[in-house]
C-alpha positions in Angstrom: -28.0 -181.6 -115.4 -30.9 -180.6 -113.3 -32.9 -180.0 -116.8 -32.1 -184.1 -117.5 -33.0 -184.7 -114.3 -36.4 -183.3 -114.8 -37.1 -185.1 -118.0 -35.9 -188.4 -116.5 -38.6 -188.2 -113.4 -41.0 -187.5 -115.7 -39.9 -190.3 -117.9 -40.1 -192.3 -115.2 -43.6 -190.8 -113.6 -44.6 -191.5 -117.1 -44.1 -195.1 -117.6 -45.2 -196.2 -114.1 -48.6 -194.7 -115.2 -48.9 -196.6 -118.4 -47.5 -199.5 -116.8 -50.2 -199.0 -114.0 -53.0 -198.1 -116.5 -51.3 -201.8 -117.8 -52.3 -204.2 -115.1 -55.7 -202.2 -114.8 -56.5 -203.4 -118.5 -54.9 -207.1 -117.4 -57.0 -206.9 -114.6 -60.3 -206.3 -116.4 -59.3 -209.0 -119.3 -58.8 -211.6 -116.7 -62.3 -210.7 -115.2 -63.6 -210.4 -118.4 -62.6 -213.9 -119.4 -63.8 -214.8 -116.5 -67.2 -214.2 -116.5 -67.3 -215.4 -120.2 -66.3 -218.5 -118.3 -68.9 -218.3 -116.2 -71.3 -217.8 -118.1 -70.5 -220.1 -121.0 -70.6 -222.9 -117.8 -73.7 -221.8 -116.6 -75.6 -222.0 -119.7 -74.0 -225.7 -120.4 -75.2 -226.5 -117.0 -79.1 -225.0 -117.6 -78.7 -226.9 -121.0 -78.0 -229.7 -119.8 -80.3 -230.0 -116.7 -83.0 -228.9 -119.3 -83.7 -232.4 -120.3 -84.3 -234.2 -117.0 -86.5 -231.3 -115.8 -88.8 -232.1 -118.9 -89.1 -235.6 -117.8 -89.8 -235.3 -114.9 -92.8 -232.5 -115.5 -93.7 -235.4 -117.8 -93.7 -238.4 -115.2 -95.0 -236.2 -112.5 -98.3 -235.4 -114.8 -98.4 -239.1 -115.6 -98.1 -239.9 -112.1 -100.9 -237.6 -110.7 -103.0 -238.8 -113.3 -102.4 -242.8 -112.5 -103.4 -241.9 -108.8 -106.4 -240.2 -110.0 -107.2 -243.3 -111.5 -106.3 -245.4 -108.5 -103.4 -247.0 -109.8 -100.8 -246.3 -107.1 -98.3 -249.1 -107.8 -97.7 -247.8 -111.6 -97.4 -244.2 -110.0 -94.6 -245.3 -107.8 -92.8 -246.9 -111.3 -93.3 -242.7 -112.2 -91.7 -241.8 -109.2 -89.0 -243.8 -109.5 -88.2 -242.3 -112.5 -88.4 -239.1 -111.5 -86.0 -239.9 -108.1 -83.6 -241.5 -110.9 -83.6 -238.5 -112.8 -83.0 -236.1 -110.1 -79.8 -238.3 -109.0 -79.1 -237.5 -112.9 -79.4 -234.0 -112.3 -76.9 -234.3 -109.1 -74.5 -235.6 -110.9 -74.0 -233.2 -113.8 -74.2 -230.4 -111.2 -71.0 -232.4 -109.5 -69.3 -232.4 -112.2 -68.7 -228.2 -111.9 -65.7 -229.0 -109.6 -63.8 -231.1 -112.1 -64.2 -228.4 -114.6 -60.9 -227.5 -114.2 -59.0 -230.3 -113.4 -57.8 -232.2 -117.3 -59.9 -235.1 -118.1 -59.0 -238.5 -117.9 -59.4 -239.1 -114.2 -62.0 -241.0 -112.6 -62.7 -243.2 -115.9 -64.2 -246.9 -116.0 -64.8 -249.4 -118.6 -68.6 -248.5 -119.4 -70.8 -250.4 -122.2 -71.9 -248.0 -124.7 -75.1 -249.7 -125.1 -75.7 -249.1 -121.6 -75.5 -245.4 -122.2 -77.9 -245.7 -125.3 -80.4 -247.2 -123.4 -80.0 -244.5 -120.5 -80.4 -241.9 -122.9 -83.4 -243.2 -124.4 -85.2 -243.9 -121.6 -84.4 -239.7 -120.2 -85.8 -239.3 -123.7 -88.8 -241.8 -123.6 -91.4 -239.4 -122.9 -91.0 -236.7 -125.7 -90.6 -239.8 -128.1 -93.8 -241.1 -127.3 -95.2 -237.8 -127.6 -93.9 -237.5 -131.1 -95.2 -241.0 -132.2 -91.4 -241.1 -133.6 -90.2 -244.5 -134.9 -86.5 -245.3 -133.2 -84.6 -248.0 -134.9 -82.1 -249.5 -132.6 -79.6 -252.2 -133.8 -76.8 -253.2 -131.3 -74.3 -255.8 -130.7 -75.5 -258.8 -128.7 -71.8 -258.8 -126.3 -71.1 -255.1 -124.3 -68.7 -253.1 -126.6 -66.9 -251.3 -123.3 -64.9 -247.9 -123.6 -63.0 -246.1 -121.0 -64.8 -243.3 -120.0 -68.2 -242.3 -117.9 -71.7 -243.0 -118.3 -72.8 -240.5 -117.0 -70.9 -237.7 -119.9 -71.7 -240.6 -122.1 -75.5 -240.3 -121.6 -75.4 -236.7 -122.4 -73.8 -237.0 -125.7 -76.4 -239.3 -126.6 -79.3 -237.3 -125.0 -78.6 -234.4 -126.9 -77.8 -236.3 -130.3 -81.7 -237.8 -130.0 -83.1 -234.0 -128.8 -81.0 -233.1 -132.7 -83.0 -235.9 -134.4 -86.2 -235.0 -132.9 -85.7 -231.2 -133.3 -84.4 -231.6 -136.7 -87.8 -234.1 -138.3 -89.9 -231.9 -136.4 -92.0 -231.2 -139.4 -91.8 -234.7 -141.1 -94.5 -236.5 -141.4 -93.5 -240.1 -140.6 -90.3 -238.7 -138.1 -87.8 -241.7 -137.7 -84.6 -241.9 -136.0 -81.9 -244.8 -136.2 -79.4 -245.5 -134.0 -76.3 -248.3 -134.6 -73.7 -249.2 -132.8 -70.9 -251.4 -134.3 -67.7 -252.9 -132.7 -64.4 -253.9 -134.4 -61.2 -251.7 -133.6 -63.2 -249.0 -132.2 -67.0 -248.4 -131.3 -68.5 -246.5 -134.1 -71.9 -245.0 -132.9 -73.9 -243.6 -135.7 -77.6 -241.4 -135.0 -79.5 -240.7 -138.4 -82.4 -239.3 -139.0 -84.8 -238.1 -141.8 -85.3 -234.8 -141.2 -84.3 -231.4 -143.2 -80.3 -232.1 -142.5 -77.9 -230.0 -141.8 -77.2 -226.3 -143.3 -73.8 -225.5 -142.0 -71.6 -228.0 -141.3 -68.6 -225.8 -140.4 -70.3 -223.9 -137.6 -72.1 -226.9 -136.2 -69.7 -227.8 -133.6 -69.7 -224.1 -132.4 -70.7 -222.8 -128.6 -73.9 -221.1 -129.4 -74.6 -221.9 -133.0 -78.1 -223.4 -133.6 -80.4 -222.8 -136.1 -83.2 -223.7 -133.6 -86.1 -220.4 -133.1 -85.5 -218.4 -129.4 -86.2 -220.3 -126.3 -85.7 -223.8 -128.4 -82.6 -224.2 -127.9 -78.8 -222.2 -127.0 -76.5 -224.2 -129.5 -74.7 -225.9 -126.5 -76.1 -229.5 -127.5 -73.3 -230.4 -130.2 -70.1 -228.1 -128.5 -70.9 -230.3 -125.3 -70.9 -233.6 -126.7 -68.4 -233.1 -129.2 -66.2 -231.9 -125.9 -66.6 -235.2 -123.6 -66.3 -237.8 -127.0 -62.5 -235.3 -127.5 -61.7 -235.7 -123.8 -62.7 -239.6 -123.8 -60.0 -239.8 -126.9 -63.0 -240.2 -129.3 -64.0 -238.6 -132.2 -67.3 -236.8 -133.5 -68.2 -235.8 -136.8 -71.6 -234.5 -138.6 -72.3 -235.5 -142.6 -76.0 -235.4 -144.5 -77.7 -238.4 -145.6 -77.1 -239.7 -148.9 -81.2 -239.2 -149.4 -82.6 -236.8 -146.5 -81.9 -236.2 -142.8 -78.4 -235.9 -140.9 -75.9 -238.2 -139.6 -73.7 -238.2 -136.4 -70.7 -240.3 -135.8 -69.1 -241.3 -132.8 -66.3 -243.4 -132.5 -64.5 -244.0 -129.6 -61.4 -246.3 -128.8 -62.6 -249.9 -127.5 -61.5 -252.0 -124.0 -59.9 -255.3 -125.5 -60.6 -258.4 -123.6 -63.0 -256.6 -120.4 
């Protein structure tokens, strides 16, 4: 008896050890995942801030320079960019608290081709620096969604930065952009670059195919993220000819 007694205390001293050693390993998963979180979030949020902060170094150079010249009231056009862009920036940084709430909340009818022209005009600068021709064709009446401009803008933003990355060494670059309305919007960016290598890692956190310091492969996991959580859809294909195309479509606001 006192010999079974033995071996059941160490028994039990046993497994309260492995079960201890247990929540130790939980433990250091859950801060693990954590801090993949983290910094998964934080690199979205660099990646995304990225674009602004190039505008702005761009309108604050054009700026200094109109003022050189003595041209204060198109310097102050530059500066209103700039304070529009840093409102931008306030924004996305705003949106770290809803994170982890599910999306769907806080959603308004918003015209797409609103958001186009938002996103073109964060991108205006490196456009013009690339001499790129933009070909824009879309519908006369507002084709609204329910969703947010702001999430809205990014996808776009970071479909152009694709297009201009990806014709980076074409000759005559050009990037179209078309937005049609029927049962749904169906937004469609194509361009005539080098297209796309892998089309089943694309959507990927991280991918890219960019060269260090070009880019972190967050562009397309973003953006494919806020068109799934605004009940859209978006999907990559290569031209018929050249280049790549992107497809959004997202579910249309009858009668707003």
């Amino acid at each position: 008896m006192r010999k079974l007694n033995i071996r059941l205390q160490r028994e039990v001293s046993e497994r309260q050890k492995v079960e201890k050693n247990l929540q130790v390993a939980e433990q250091t998963l859950a801060q693990s995942s954590k801090l993949a979180a983290l910094g998964e979030m934080s690199a979205a949020i660099s990646h995304e801030l990225n674009q602004p902060l190039a505008a702005m170094r761009t309108y604050l150079a054009g700026a200094k320079l109109l003022l050189q010249r003595k041209r204060p009231d198109e310097a102050l056009t530059s500066f209103q960019r700039i304070d529009d862009l840093i409102g931008r920036m306030g924004a996305i940084t705003r949106q770290l608290k809803s994170y982890a709430r599910k999306g769907g909340e806080d959603l308004i009818a918003v015209d797409v081709r609103s958001a186009i022209d938002g996103a073109l005009e964060i991108m205006e600068p490196q456009l013009k620096a690339r001499q790129i021709s933009i070909s824009k064709t879309l519908p006369i009446e507002p084709v609204f969604i329910l969703g947010d401009q702001l999430r809205l803008e990014q996808v776009m933003v970071n479909l152009v930065r694709n297009a201009l990355d990806a014709t980076s060494t074409v000759v005559l670059p050009e990037i179209e952009i078309l937005l049609l309305a029927d049962e749904t919007a169906i937004l469609t960016v194509r361009d005539n670059g080098e297209g796309i290598s892998d089309l089943n890692e694309l959507f990927e956190p991280f991918f890219t195919t960019k060269k260090p310091g070009d880019g972190v492969g967050l562009g397309l996991a973003i953006s494919t993220g806020i068109i799934t959580d605004l009940g859209g859809r978006l999907v990559a294909r290569n031209g018929s000819v050249a280049g790549a195309v992107f497809q959004v479509t997202l579910p249309i606001i009858k009668n707003s």
